[in-house]
C-alpha positions as CSV (number, residue, x, y, z in Angstrom):
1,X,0.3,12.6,8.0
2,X,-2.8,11.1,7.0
3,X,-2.9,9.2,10.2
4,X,-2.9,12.8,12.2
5,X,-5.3,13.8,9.3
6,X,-8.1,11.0,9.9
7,X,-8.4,12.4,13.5
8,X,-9.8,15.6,11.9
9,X,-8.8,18.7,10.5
10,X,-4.9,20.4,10.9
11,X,-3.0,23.1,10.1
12,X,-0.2,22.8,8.2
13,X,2.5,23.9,11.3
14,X,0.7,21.4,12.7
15,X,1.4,18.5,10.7
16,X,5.1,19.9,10.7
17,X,5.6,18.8,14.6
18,X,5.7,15.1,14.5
19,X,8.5,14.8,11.3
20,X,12.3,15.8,11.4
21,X,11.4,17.7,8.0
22,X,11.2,21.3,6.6
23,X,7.9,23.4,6.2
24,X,9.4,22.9,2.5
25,X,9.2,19.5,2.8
26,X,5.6,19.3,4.3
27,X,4.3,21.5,2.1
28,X,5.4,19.6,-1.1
29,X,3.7,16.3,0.8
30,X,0.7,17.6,1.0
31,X,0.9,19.3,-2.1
32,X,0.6,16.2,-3.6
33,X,-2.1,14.9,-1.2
34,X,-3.8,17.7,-2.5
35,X,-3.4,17.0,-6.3
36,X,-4.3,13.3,-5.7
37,X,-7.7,15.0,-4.0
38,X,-7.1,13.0,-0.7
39,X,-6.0,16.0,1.0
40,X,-8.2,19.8,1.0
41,X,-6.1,22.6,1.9
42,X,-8.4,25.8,3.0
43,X,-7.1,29.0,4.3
44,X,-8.3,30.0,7.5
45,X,-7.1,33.8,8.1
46,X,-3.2,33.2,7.8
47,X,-2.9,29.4,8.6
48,X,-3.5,27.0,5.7
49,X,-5.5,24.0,7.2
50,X,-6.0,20.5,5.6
51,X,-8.2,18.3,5.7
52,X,-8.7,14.4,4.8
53,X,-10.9,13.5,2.2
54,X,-12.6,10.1,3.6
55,X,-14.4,9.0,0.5
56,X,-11.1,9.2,-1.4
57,X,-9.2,6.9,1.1
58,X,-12.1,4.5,0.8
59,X,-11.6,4.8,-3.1
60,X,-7.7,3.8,-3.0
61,X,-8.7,1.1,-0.2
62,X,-11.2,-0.3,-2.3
63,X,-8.7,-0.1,-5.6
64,X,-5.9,-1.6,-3.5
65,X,-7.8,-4.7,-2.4
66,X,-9.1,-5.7,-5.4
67,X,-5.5,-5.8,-6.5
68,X,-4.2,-7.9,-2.9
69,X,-7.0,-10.1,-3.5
70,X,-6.1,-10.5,-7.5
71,X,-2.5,-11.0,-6.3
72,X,-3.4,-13.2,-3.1
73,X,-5.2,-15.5,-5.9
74,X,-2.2,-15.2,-8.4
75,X,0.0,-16.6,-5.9
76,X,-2.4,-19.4,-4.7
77,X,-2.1,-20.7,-8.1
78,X,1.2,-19.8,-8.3
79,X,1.8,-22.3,-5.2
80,X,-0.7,-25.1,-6.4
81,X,2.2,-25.0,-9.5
82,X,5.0,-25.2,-7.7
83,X,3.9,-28.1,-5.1
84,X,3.0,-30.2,-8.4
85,X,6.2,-29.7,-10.0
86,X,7.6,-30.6,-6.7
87,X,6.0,-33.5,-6.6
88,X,6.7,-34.5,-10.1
89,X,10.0,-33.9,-10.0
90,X,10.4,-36.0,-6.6
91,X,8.8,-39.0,-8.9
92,X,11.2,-38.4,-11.4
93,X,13.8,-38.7,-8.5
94,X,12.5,-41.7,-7.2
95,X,12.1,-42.9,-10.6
96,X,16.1,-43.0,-11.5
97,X,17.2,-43.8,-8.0
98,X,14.7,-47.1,-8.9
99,X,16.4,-48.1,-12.5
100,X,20.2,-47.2,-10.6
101,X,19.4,-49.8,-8.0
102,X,18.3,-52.2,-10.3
């Protein structure tokens, strides 16, 4: 829906065509686009038209890459971890196998 949306304004049949939904359906949908401000519904004589709200996209992109990059980070660190327990556990390993052999 947003999609169709960033291609300009559409009326709310309109948005209806492309999903196996009901007007009901739809209308809740955007309702909520509505209440999270990303979506402005107008009336234009008796068709109810929406329209995308770029700057508020560009908000929740903004928000939503600060938190992949802060979880991109946590699991770089996360890795670096991992691979040195790795390691140290492969000493230990090699360590024991050593003294058995002995």
């Amino acid at each position: 829906m947003i999609e169709r949306l960033s291609h300009g304004p559409a009326s709310v049949h309109g948005l209806m065509e492309p999903f196996a939904l009901s007007q009901q359906m739809i209308s809740k949908h955007i309702a909520y686009l509505v209440r999270a401000r990303i979506v402005i519904k107008t009336k234009r004589g008796r068709e109810s038209v929406c329209t995308l709200r770029p700057e508020a996209i560009k908000t929740v992109s903004d928000w939503a890459f600060n938190y992949r990059r802060f979880w991109e980070e946590s699991f770089d660190r996360l890795e670096v971890v991992v691979n040195e327990m790795k390691k140290q556990q492969m000493k230990q390993a090699e360590i024991r196998e050593e003294k058995e052999n002995e």
